[in-house]
ZALOMAR-127647 format. One record per residue (C-alpha): residue number from 0; residue in one letter; x, y, z. Coordinates in nm, 4 decimals, decimal comma, always signed. Layout:
BEGIN
{k = NUM&r = A&u = X&v = Y&w = Z}
...
***
This chain:
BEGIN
{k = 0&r = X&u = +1,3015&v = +0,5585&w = -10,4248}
{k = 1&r = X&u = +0,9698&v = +0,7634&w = -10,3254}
{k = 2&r = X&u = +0,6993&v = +0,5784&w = -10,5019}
{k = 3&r = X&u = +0,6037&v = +0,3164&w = -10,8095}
{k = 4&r = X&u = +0,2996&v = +0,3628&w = -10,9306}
{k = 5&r = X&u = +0,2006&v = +0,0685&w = -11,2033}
{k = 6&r = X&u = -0,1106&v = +0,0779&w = -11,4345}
{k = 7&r = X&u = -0,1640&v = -0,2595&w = -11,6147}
{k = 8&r = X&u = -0,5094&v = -0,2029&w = -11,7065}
{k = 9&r = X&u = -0,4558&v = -0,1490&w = -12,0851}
{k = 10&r = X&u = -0,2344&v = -0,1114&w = -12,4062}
{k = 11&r = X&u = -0,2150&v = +0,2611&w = -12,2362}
{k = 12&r = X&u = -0,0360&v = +0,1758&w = -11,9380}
{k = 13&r = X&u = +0,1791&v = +0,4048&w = -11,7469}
{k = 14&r = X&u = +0,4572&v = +0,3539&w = -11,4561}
{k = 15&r = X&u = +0,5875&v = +0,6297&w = -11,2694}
{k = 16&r = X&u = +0,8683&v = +0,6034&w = -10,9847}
{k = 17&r = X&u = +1,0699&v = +0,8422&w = -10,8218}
{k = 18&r = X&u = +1,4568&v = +0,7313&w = -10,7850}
{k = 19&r = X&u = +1,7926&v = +0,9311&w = -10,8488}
{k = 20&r = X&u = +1,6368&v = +1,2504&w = -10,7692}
{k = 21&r = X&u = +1,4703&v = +1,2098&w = -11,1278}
{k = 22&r = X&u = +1,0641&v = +1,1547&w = -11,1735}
{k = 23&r = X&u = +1,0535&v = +0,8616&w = -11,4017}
{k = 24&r = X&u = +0,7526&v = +0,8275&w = -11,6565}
{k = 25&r = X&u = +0,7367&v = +0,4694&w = -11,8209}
{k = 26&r = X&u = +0,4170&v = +0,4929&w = -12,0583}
{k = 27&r = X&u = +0,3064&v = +0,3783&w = -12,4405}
{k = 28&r = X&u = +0,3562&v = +0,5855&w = -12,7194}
{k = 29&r = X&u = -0,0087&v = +0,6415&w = -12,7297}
{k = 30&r = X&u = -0,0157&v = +0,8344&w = -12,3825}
{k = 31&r = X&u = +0,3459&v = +1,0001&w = -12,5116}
{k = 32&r = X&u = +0,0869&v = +1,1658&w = -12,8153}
{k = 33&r = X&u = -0,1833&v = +1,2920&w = -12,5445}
{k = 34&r = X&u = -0,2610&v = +1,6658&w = -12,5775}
{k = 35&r = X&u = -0,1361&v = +1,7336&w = -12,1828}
{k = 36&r = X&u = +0,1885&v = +1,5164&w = -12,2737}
{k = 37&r = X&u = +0,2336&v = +1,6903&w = -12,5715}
{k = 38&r = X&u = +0,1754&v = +2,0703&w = -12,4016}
{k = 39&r = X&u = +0,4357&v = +1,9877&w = -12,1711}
{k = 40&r = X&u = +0,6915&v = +1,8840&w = -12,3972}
{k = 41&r = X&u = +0,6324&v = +2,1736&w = -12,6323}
{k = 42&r = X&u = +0,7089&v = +2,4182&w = -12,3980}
{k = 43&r = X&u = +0,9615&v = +2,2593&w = -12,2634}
{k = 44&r = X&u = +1,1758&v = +2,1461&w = -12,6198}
{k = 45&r = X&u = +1,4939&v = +2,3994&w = -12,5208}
{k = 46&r = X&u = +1,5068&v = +2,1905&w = -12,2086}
{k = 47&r = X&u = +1,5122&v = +1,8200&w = -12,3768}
{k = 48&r = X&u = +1,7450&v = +1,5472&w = -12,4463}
{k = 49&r = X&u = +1,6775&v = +1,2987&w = -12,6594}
{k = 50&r = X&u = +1,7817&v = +0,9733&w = -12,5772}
{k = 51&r = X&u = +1,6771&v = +0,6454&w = -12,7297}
{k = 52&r = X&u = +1,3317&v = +0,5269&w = -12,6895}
{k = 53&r = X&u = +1,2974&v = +0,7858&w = -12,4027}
{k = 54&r = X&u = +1,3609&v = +1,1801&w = -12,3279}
{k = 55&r = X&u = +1,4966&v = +1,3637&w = -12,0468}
{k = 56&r = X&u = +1,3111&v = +1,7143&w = -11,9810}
{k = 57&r = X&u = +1,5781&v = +1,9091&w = -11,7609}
{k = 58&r = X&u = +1,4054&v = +2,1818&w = -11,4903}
{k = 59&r = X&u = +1,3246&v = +2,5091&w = -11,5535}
{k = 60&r = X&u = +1,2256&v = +2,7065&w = -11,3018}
{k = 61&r = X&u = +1,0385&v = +2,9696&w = -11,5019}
{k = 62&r = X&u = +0,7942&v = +2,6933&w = -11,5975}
{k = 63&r = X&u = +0,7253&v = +2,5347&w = -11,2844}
{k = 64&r = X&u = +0,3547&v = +2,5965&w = -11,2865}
{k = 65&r = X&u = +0,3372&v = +2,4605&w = -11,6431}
{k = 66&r = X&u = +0,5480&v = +2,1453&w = -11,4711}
{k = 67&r = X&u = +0,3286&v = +2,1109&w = -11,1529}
{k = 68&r = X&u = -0,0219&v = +2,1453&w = -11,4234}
{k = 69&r = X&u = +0,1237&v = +1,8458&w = -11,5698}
{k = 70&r = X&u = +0,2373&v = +1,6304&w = -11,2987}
{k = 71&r = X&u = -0,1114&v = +1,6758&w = -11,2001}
{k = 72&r = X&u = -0,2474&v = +1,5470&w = -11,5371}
{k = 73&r = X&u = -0,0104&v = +1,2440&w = -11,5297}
{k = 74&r = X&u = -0,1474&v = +1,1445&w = -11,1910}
{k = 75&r = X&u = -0,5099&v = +1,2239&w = -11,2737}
{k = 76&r = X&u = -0,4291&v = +0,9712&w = -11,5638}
{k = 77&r = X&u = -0,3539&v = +0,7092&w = -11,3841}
{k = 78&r = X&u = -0,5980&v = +0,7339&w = -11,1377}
{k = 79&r = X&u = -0,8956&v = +0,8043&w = -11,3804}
{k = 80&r = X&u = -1,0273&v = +0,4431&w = -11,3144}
{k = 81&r = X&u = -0,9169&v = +0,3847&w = -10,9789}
{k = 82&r = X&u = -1,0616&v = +0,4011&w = -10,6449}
{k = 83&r = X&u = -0,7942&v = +0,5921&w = -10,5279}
{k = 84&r = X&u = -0,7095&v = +0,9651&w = -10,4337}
{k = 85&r = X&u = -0,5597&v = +1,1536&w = -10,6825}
{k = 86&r = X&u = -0,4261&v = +1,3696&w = -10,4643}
{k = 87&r = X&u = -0,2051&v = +1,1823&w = -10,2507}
{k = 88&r = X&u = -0,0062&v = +1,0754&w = -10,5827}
{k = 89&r = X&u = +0,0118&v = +1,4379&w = -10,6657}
{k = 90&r = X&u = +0,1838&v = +1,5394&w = -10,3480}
{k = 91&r = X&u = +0,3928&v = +1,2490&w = -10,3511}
{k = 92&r = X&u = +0,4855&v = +1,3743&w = -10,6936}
{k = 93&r = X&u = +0,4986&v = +1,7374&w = -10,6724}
{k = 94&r = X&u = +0,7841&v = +1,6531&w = -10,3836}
{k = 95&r = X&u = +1,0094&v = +1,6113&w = -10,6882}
{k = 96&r = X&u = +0,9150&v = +1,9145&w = -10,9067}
{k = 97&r = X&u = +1,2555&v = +2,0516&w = -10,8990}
{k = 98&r = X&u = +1,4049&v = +1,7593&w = -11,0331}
{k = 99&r = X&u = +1,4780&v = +1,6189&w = -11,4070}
{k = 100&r = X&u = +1,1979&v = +1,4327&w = -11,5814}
{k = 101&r = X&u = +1,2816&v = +1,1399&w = -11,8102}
{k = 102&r = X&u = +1,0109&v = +1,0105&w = -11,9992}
{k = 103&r = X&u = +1,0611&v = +0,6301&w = -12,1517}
{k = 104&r = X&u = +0,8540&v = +0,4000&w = -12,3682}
{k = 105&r = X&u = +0,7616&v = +0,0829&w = -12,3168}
{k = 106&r = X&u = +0,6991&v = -0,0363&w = -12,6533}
{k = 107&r = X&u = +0,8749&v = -0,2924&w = -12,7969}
{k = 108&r = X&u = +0,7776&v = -0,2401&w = -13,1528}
{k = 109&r = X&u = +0,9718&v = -0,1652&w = -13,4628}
{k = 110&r = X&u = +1,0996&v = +0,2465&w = -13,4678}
{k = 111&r = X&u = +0,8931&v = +0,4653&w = -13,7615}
{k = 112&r = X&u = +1,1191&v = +0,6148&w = -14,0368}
{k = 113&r = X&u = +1,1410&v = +0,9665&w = -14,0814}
{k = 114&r = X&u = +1,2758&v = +1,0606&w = -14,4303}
{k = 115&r = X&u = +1,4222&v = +1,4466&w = -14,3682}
{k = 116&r = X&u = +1,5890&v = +1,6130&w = -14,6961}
{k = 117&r = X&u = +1,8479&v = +1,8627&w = -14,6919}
{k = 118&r = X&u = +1,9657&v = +2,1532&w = -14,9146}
{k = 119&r = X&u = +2,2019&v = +2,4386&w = -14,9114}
{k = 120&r = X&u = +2,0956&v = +2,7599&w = -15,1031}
{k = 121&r = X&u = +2,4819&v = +2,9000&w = -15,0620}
{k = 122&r = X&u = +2,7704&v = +2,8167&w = -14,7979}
{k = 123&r = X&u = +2,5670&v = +2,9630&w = -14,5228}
{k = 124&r = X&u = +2,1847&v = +2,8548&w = -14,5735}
{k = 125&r = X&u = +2,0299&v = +2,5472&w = -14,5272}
{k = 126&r = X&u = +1,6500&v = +2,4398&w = -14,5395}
{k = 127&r = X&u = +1,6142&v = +2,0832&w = -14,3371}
{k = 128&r = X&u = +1,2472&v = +1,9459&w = -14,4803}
{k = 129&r = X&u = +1,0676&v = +1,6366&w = -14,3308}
{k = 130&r = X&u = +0,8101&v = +1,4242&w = -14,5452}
{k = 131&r = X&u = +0,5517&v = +1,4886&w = -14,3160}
{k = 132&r = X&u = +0,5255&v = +1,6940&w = -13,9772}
{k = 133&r = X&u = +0,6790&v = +1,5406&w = -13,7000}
{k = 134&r = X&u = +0,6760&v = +1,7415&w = -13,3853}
{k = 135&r = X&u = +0,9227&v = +1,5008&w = -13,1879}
{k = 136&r = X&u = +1,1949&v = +1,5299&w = -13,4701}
{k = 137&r = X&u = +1,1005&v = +1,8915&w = -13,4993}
{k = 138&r = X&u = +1,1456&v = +1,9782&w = -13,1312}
{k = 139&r = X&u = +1,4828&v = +1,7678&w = -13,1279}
{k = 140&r = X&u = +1,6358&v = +1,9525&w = -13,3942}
{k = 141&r = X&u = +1,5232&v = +2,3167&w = -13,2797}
{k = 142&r = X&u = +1,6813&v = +2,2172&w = -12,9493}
{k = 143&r = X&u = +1,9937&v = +2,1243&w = -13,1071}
{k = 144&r = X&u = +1,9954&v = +2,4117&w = -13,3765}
{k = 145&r = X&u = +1,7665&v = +2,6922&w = -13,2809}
{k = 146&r = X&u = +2,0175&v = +2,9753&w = -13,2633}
{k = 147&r = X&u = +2,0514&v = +2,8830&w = -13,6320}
{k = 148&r = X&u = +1,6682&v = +2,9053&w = -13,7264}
{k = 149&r = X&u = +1,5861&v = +3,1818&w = -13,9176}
{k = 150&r = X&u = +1,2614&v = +3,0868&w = -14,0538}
{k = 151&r = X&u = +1,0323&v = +2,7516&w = -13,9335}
{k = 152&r = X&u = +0,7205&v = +2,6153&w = -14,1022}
{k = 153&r = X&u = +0,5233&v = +2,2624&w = -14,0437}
{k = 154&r = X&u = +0,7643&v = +2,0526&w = -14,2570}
{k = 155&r = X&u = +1,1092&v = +2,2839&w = -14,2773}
{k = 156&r = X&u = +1,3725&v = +2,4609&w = -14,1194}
{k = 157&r = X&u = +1,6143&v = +2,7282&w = -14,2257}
{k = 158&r = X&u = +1,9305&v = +2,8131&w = -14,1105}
{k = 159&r = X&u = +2,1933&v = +3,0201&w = -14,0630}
{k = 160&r = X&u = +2,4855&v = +2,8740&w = -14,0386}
{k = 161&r = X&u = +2,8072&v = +3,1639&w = -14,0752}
{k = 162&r = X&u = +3,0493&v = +2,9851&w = -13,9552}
{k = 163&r = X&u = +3,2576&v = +2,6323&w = -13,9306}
{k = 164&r = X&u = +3,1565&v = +2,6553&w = -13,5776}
{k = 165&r = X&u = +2,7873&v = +2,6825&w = -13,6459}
{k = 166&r = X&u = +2,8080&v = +2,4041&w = -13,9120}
{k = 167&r = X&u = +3,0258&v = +2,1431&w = -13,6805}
{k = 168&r = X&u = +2,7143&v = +2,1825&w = -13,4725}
{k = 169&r = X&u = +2,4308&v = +2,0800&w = -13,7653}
{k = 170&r = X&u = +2,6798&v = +1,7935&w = -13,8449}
{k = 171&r = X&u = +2,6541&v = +1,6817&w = -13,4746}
{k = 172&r = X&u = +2,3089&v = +1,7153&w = -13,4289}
{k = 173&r = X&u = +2,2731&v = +1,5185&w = -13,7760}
{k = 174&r = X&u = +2,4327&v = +1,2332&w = -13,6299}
{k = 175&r = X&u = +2,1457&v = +1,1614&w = -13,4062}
{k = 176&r = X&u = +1,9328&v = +0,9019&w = -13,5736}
{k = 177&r = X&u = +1,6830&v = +0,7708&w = -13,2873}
{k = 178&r = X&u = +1,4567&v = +1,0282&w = -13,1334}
{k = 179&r = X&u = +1,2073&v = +0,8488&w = -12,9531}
{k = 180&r = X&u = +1,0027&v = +0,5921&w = -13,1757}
{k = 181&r = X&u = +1,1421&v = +0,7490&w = -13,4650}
{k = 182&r = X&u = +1,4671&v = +0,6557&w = -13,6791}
{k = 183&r = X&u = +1,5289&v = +0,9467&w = -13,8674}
{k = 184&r = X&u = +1,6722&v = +0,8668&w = -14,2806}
{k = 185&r = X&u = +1,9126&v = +1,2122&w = -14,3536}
{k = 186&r = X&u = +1,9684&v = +1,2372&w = -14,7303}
{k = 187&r = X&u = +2,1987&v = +1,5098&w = -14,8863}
{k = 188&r = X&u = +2,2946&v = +1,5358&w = -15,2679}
{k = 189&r = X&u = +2,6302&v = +1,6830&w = -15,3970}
{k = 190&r = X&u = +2,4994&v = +2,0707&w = -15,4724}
{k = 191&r = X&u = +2,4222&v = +2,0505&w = -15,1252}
{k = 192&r = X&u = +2,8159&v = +1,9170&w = -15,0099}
{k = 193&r = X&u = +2,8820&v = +2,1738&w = -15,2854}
{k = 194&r = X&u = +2,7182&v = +2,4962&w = -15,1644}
{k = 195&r = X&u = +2,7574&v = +2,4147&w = -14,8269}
{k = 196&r = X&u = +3,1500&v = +2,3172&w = -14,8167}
{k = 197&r = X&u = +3,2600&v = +2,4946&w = -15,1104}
{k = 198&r = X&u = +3,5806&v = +2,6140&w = -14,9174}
{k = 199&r = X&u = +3,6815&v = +2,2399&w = -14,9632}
{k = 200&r = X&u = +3,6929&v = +2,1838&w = -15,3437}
{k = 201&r = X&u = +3,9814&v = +1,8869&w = -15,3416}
{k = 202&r = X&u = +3,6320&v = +1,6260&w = -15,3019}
{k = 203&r = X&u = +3,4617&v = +1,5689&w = -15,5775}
{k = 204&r = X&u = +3,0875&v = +1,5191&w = -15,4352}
{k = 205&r = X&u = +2,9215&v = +1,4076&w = -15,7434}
{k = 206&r = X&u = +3,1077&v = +1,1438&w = -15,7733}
{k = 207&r = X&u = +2,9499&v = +0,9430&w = -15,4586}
{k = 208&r = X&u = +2,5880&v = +0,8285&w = -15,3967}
{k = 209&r = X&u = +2,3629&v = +1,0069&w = -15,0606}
{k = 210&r = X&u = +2,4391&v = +0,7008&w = -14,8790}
{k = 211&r = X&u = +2,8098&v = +0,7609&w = -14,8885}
{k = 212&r = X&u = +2,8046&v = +1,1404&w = -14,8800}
{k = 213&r = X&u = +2,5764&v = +1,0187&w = -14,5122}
{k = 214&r = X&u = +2,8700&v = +0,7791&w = -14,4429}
{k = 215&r = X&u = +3,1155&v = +1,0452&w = -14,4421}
{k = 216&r = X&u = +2,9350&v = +1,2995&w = -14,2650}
{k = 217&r = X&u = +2,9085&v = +1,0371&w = -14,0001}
{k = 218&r = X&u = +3,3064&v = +0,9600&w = -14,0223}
{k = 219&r = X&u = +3,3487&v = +1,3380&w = -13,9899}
{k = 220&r = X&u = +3,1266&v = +1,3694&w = -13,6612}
{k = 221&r = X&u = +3,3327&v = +1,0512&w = -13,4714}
{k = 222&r = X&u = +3,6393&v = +1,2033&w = -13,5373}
{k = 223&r = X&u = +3,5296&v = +1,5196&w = -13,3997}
{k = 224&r = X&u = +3,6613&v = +1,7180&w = -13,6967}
{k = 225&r = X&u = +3,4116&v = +1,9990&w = -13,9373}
{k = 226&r = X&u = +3,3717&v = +1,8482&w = -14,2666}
{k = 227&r = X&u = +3,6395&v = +1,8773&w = -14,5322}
{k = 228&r = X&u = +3,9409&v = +1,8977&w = -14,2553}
{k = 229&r = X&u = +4,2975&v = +1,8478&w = -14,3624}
{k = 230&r = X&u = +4,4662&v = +1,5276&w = -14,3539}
{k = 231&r = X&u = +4,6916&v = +1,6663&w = -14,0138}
{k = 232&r = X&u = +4,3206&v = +1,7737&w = -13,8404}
{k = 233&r = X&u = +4,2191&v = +1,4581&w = -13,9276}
{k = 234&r = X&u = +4,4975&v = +1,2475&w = -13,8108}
{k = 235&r = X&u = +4,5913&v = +1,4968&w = -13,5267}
{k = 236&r = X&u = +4,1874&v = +1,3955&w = -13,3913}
{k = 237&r = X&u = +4,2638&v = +1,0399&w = -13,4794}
{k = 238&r = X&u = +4,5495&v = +1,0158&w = -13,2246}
{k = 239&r = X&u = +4,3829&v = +1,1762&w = -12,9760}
{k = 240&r = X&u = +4,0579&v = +0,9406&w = -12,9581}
{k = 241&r = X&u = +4,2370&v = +0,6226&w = -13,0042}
{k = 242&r = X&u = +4,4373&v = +0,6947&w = -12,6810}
{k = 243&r = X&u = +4,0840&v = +0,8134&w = -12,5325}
{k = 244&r = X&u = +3,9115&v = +0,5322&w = -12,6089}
{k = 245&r = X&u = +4,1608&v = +0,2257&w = -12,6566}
{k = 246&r = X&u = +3,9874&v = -0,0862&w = -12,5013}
{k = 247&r = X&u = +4,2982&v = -0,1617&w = -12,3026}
{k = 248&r = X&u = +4,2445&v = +0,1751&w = -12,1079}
{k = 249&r = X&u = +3,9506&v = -0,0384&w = -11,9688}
{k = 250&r = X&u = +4,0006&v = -0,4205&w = -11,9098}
{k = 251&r = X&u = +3,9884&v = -0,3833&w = -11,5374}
{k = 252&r = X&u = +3,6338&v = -0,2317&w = -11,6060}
{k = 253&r = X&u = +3,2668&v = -0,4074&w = -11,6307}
{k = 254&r = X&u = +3,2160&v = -0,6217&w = -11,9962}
{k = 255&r = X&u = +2,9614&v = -0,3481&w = -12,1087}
{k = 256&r = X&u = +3,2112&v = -0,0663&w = -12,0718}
{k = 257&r = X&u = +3,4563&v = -0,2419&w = -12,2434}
{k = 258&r = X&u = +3,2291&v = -0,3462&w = -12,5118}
{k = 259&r = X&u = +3,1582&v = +0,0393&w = -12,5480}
{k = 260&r = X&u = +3,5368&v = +0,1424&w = -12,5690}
{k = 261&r = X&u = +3,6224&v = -0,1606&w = -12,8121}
{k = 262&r = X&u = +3,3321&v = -0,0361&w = -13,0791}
{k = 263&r = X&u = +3,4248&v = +0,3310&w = -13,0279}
{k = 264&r = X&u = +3,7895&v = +0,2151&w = -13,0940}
{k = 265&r = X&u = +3,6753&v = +0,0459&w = -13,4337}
{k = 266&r = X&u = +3,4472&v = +0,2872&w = -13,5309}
{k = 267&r = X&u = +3,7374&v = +0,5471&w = -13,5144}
{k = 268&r = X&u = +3,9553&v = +0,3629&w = -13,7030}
{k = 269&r = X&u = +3,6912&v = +0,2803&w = -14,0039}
{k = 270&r = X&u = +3,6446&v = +0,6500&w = -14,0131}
{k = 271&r = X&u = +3,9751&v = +0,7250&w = -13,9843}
{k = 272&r = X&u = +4,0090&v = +0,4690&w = -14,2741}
{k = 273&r = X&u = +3,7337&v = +0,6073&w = -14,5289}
{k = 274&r = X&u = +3,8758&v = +0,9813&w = -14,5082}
{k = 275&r = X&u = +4,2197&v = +0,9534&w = -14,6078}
{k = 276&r = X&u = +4,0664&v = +0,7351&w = -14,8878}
{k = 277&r = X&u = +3,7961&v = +0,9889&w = -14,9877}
{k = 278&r = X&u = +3,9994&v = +1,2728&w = -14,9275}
***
C-alpha cells in the first residue's frame, strides 16, 4: 500500500489508497456526478467495468494526459480545505498512473431504478430506450454493445445485431442489473421475442407476461446458450456447468466460495428446469 488519504469533513467525503497495483477511489455519489469525475469517465467508457456499487476504469495509454488531468482534480479535491500541499498527493498519485482505477461508493442507500424498454423492428434491429437519460447505464451498455450501435440519441440505442453471435452478446450484457447506484428494470413484449427470434417459432411468446419473457432471458444467459436453443444445446450446456460448478468440487474451499458454487449450482438447475418446461 502507497498511501490512504481520508476526508471526513462532509456528506462529500472521499478516500483514496493505493494497494494491488490499483488506485482506489472510495467517494459519495455526489462527487461520482462532478463534472471532472464525469469527463474522465466519459472518455474513458470503452475502458470500464461495471461492478456493483463501484467501477473499474482499465489503462489506456493513449489517454494518459486525460488520466494524469484527473488524478490531479481528485487530489485538488481533497485538499481544497486543507492545509496541506496538493502536490505531494499528486506525485504520490501520479506514481500509479499506469495502473487500473476502481472507483467505489460509499453510500449505503437504497439503488435508483432505471426502467429501459426494448423493441425489435425485424430479426436484426433493436432500439434499447431508457425513461430518462442516464449516462452511467448509457456508458455501460455502449461498452458492452458498441460494435452493434448504429445510431445513439439521449434516451436510445440502435443496433445491429446480424448474427446469433451478436445477439448472445445483448442477452449477456442484459443480464447485468446493478451498474453503480442504479438497478436497471429490462422489459420486453412478445413482438419483440417475435421479431427478434423469429427463427425459433416452437414458443409461443404471447402467451407469457414481460416478467417471464425477463425470467427466461435470464435462464438462457446462465446456461450459456443464445435464446431459443434446442433441447440437446440446452442440456449439452447443462452438463457441462453442473460439473463446473457442483459445490462438492469445493468443500475443501473458504464458506464464501462454497456459498458461490452452491447458488450457481441451483440457479443452473432452476434454469435448466423452466426451459424444458417453456420450451
Amino acid at each position: 500500500m502507497g498511501i490512504i488519504l481520508q476526508d471526513k469533513r462532509n456528506a462529500q467525503s472521499i478516500d483514496i489508497s493505493l494497494e494491488n497495483n490499483m488506485i482506489i477511489v472510495r467517494c459519495s455519489f455526489d462527487i461520482l456526478k462532478s463534472s471532472w469525475m464525469d469527463e474522465f469517465l466519459n472518455t474513458h467508457s470503452q475502458d470500464m467495468l461495471f461492478l456493483p456499487k463501484s467501477v473499474l476504469v482499465f489503462s489506456n495509454s493513449s489517454l494518459l494526459e486525460i488520466k494524469e488531468a484527473f488524478i490531479y482534480s481528485l487530489c485538488e479535491y481533497y485538499t481544497k480545505d486543507l492545509e496541506t500541499d496538493k502536490d505531494f498527493y499528486f506525485r504520490s498519485v501520479l506514481r500509479y498512473i499506469k495502473y487500473p482505477i476502481k472507483i467505489e461508493l460509499n453510500e449505503q442507500e437504497e439503488a435508483e431504478i432505471i426502467s429501459v424498454r426494448l423493441q425489435a423492428r425485424s430479426s436484426s434491429e433493436v432500439q434499447i430506450k431508457l425513461d430518462r437519460p442516464n449516462r452511467w447505464v448509457t456508458s455501460y451498455l455502449k461498452s458492452q454493445l458498441g460494435m452493434y450501435i448504429e445510431q445513439e440519441g439521449l434516451m436510445n440505442l440502435f443496433l445491429n445485431l446480424p448474427d446469433n453471435k451478436a445477439k448472445a452478446r445483448l442477452e449477456r450484457a442484459l443480464n447485468k442489473r446493478h451498474i453503480l447506484h442504479y438497478r436497471v428494470q429490462y422489459s420486453y413484449d412478445a413482438y419483440f421475442m417475435q421479431n427478434l427470434y423469429s427463427e425459433y417459432g416452437q414458443f409461443e411468446y404471447e402467451d407469457h407476461t414481460d416478467d417471464e419473457i425477463d425470467e427466461m432471458m435470464h435462464y438462457y444467459t446462465v446456461l450459456e446458450c443464445p435464446v431459443g436453443s434446442s433441447q440437446d444445446a440446452l442440456r449439452k450446456s447443462y452438463k457441462k456447468l453442473v460439473k463446473v460448478y457442483h459445490p462438492d468440487r469445493v468443500h475443501c474451499e473458504n464458506a464464501d466460495r462454497v456459498n458461490h458454487y452452491t447458488q450457481k449450482f441451483q440457479l443452473l438447475q432452476e434454469a435448466y428446469t423452466a426451459l424444458r418446461i417453456v420450451s
